[in-house]
DOFI-730330 format. One line per field, with one value per residue (C-alpha): residue number from 1; x, y, z. Coordinates in nm, 2 decimals. Layout:
<atoms>
num: NUM_...
X: X_...
Y: Y_...
Z: Z_...
</atoms>
This chain:
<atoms>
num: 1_2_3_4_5_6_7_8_9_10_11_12_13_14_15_16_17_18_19_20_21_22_23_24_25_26_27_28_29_30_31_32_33_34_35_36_37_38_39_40_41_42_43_44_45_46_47_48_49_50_51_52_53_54_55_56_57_58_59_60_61_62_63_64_65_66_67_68_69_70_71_72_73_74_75_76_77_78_79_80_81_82_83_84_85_86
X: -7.33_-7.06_-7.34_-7.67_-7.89_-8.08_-8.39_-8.66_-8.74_-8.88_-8.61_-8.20_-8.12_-7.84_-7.62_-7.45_-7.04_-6.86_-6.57_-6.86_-6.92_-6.52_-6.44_-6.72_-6.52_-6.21_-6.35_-6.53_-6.23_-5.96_-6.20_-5.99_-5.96_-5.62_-5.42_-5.08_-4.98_-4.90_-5.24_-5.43_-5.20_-5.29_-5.65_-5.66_-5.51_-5.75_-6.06_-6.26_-6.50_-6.74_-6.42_-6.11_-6.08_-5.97_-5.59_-5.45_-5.10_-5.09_-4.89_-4.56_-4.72_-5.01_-4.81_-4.57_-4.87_-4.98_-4.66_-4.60_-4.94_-4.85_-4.51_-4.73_-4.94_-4.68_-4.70_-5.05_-5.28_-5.59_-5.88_-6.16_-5.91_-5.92_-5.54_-5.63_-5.93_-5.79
Y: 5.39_5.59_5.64_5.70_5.98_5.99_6.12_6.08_5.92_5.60_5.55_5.58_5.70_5.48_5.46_5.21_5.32_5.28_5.10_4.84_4.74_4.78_4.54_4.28_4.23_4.14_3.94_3.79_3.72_3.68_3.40_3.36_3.52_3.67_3.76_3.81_4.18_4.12_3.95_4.28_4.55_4.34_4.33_4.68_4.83_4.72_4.78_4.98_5.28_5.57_5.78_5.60_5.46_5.08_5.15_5.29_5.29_5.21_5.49_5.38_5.47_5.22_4.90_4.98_4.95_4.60_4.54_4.60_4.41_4.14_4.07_4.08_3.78_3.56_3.72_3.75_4.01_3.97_4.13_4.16_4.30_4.66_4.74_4.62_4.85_5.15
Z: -1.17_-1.36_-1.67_-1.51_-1.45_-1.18_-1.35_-1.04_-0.77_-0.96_-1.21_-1.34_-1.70_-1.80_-2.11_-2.25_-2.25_-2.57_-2.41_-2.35_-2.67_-2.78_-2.46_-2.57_-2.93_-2.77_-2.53_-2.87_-3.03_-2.77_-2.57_-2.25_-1.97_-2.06_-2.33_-2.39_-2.46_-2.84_-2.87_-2.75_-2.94_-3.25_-3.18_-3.06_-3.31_-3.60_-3.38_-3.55_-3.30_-3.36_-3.32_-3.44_-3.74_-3.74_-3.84_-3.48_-3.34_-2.96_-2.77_-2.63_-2.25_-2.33_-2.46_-2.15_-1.94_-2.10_-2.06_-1.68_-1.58_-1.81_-1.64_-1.30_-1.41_-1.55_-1.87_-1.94_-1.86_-1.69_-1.90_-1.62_-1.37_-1.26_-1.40_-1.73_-1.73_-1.66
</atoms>
């Protein structure tokens, strides 16, 4: 696992990833198991983080992304696939 530690032979350190907690508010407010890009940028882009504030611009490379899956799923994009979480 991509945020433990192995710290001995009887136990893992893990942390929780930030992208956790920013993925489980737009499952919270998107409630499906896709989205259309627009719906994402729009929640994305007043998400709030530890390091962003909530007002954010999406870079032109990123919505072209969500674009490009999109159109491979009949224009929706898959949130719990691989592509959409990278």
């Amino acid at each position: 696992q991509a945020n433990c530690f192995n710290v001995s032979s009887f136990y893992d350190l893990c942390c929780i990833s930030p992208c956790e907690d920013l993925f489980g508010h737009l499952e919270g407010k998107i409630q499906a198991p896709h989205a259309t890009p627009e719906d994402i940028i729009s929640l994305v882009s007043v998400l709030p983080s530890a390091h962003v504030p909530g007002s954010r611009t999406l870079s032109a490379t990123l919505v072209a992304k969500l674009n490009e899956v999109a159109e491979q799923h009949e224009g929706q994009v898959p949130l719990h696939a691989r592509m959409f979480a990278q």
